[in-house]
N, C-alpha and C positions, 0 to 999 in steps of 0.2 A: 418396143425397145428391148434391145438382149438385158435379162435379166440381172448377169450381171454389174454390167453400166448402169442399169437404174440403182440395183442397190450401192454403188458406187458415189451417184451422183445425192440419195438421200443422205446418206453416210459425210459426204462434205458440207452439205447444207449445214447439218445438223451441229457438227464439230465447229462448222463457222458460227450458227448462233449460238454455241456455247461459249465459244472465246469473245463473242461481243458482249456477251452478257454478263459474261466474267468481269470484261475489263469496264466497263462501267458500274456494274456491282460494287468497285472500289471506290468509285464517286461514290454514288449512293451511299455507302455506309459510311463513309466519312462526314457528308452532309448530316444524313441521319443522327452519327453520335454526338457533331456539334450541335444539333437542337438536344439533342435529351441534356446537351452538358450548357446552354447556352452560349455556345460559341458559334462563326461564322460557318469554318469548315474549309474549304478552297476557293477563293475567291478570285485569283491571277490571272491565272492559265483559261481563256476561254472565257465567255459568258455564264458567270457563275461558277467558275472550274471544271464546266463542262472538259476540257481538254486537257486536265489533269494525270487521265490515266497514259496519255500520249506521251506528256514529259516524263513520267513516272516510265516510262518504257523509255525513252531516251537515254535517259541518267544512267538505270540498269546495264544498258547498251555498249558503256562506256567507261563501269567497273571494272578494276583490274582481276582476272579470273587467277585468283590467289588458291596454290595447293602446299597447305601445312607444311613442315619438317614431318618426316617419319608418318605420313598418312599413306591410306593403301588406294593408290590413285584410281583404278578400277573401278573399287568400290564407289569411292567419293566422287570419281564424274558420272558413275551408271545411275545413281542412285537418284537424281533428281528426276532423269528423261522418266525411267522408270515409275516414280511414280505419277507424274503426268499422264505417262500413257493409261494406267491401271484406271486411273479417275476418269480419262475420256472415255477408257473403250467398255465403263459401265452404262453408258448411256445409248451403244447398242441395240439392246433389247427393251428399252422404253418407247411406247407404242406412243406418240406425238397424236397420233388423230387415225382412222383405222386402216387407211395406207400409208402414211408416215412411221417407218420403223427400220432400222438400221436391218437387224437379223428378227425374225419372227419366229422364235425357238420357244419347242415345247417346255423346254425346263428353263425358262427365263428366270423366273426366282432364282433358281439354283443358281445360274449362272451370275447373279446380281450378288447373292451372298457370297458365294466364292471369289467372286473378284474383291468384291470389298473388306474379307479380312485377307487379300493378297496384299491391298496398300499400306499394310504395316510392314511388311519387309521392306519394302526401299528404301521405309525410317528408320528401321534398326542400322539395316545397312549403310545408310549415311551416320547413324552416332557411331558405329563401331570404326568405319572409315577414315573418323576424322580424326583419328586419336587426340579427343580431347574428352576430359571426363563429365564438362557437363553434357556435352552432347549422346557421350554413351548413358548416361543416365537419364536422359530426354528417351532415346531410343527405348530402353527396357522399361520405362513407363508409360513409353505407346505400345509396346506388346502385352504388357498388363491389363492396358484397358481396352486396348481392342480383344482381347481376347476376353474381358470378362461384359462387356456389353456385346458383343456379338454374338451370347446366347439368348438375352432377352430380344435383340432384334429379329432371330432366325425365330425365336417361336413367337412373338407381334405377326411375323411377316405370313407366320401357318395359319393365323387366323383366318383371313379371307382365302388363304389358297385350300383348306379344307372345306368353306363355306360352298366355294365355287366350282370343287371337283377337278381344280388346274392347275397346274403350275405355269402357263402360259399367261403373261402380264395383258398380251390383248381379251383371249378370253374373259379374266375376270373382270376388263372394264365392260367386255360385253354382258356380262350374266346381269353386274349394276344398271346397266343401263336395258335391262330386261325387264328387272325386277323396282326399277326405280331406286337411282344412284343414293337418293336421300335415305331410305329402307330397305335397301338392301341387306345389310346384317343387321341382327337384332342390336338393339341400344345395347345390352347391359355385355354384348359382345366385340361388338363394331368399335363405339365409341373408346371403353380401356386399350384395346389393341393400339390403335392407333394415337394415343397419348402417349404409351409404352414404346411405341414405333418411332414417336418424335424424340422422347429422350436419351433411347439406344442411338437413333440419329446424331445430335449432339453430341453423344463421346465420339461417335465414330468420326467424326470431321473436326474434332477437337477446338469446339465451339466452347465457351465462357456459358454454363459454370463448367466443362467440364475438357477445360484446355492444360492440365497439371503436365504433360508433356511438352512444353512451350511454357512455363511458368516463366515469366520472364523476372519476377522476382527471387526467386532461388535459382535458375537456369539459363538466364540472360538471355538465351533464343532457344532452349532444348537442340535440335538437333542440326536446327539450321546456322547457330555459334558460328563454326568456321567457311560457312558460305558466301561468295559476293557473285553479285552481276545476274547474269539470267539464271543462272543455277537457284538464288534464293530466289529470283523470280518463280521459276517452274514450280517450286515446291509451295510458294504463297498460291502462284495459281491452280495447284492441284487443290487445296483443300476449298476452294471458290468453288472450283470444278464439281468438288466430291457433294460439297453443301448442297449446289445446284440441282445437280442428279439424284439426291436423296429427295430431295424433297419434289422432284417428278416422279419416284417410286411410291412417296406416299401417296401424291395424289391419284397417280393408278390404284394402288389398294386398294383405298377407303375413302377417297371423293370421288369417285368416277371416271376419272380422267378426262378423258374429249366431253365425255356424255354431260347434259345442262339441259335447263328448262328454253321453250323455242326456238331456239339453232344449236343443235351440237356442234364440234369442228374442234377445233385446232385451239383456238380463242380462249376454250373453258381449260384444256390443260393446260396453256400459258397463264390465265389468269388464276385457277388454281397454285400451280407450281410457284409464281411468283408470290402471294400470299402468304403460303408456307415460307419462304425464301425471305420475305421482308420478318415474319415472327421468328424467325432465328434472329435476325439482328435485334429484333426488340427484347428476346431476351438475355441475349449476351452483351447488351450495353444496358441491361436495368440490372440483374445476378452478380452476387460476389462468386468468386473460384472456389468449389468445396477445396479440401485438404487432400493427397492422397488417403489415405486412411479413410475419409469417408466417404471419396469415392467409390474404392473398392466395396464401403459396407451397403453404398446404396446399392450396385451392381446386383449384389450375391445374396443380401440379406432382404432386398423389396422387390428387386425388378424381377430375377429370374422365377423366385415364388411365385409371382403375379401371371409371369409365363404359361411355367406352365400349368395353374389354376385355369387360365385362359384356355388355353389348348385343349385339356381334357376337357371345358364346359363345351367348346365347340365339338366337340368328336360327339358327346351326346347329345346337345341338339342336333346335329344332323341326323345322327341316329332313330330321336324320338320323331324329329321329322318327318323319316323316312318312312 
């Protein structure tokens, strides 16, 4: 097959089971919060509300697409497509299994971290758009905190790409699965990274505790305020989206990805990633919201410390290793 039709037709697969998984994600967590709350959850729509997210896409479908007095139209219709696409097109460079992978790029990291502090522009861009000022103040406290978790993420994320001598996301599931995925980095290295890599995750998808830009108590929706119809759809399904794909970047890092005991494949990054995936919801329906103030002090005052102590301890074991 020409090369580029096959990566063409990976590339749709991929985006499709990311929108099915999304759009049931929504069930699921719905179900999920009404057991932690003792409630039902959806029960109408379908066997069990299995058909939930259908109507829930229907209703959207048929929102009147409302643009403010005095908003800057440009902005405020770009800004949702935009971030959608930013959230899909991180999922690219994650390597599914060892020929499942969108683009097979030597600087995959890079390219992972770059796009994901790009999806804070299209929320700024949306609060500044809307001219309304909770939403411009939802905006400039997602450039706050994307920009101050996105340095403990980028050095979490050096940890194994030091280890591994790559910054290609297949390679380092290959070196794991070399070295044996469960021992591949040292504990007192492996393990912090990748705790730090879950918490940087959380801000960055602005997951509960650390959603202060969506406070809907001070901010009634942050930036999405003057949104209706698929517009606040895109931007709810961008951050499913971004959840999703972080946490298939974890499980490349620091669980192996494909790689598992008796059959590698496909199976152990799905069931990996979805793990990860279901412990974001368990801790953002068990967590209260920190405060902005200590968010920022967790950020700057614990995480990035932690960094780069991390960093530097991996530069000399490889060193002494070596």
């Amino acid at each position: 097959m020409n090369a580029f039709l096959e990566a063409l037709l990976i590339a749709t697969v991929i985006i499709t089971v990311l929108m099915t998984v999304t759009a049931w994600a929504l069930w699921f967590e719905r179900k999920f919060a009404a057991r932690m709350q003792s409630r039902l959850g959806p029960t109408m729509v379908g066997k069990s509300g299995l058909l939930q997210p259908v109507a829930d896409l229907l209703k959207l479908l048929q929102k009147e697409d409302i643009l403010t007095t005095h908003a800057d139209g440009l902005l405020f219709n770009l800004a949702p497509v935009l971030a959608a696409g930013a959230a899909i097109g991180a999922a690219a460079v994650v390597p599914f299994a060892p020929n499942i992978v969108g683009a097979n790029l030597d600087l995959g990291v890079l390219f992972l971290l770059a796009i994901g502090a790009v999806t804070v522009l299209p929320v700024f861009a949306a609060g500044w758009g809307s001219n309304n000022k909770f939403a411009l103040l939802g905006g400039m406290r997602a450039i706050a905190q994307s920009i101050s978790y996105e340095v403990p993420l980028l050095l979490a994320a050096l940890v194994p790409v030091i280890l591994a001598g790559s910054m290609n996301l297949g390679e380092i599931v290959e070196y794991q699965s070399k070295h044996g995925w469960f021992f591949a980095w040292p504990f007192f290295l492996g393990i912090p990274a990748f705790v730090l890599f879950l918490l940087a995750m959380l801000a960055e998808a602005n997951r509960i505790p650390f959603d202060i830009p969506e406070a809907e108590s001070e901010l009634v929706a942050g930036v999405t305020t003057e949104y209706t119809g698929m517009k606040f759809a895109l931007f709810y399904m961008a951050e499913y989206v971004h959840t999703l794909v972080a946490s298939a970047v974890a499980a490349a890092l620091f669980l192996g990805g494909w790689d598992g005991p008796f059959a590698p494949g496909l199976h152990w990054m799905v069931a990996k990633t979805l793990a990860l995936f279901v412990g974001v919801y368990w801790v953002r329906w068990t967590l209260l919201r920190f405060r902005s103030d200590q968010l920022m002090r967790i950020a700057w005052y614990f995480l990035v410390p932690t960094g780069v102590a991390l960093v530097a301890g991996t530069a000399v074991w490889v060193v002494w290793r070596s």
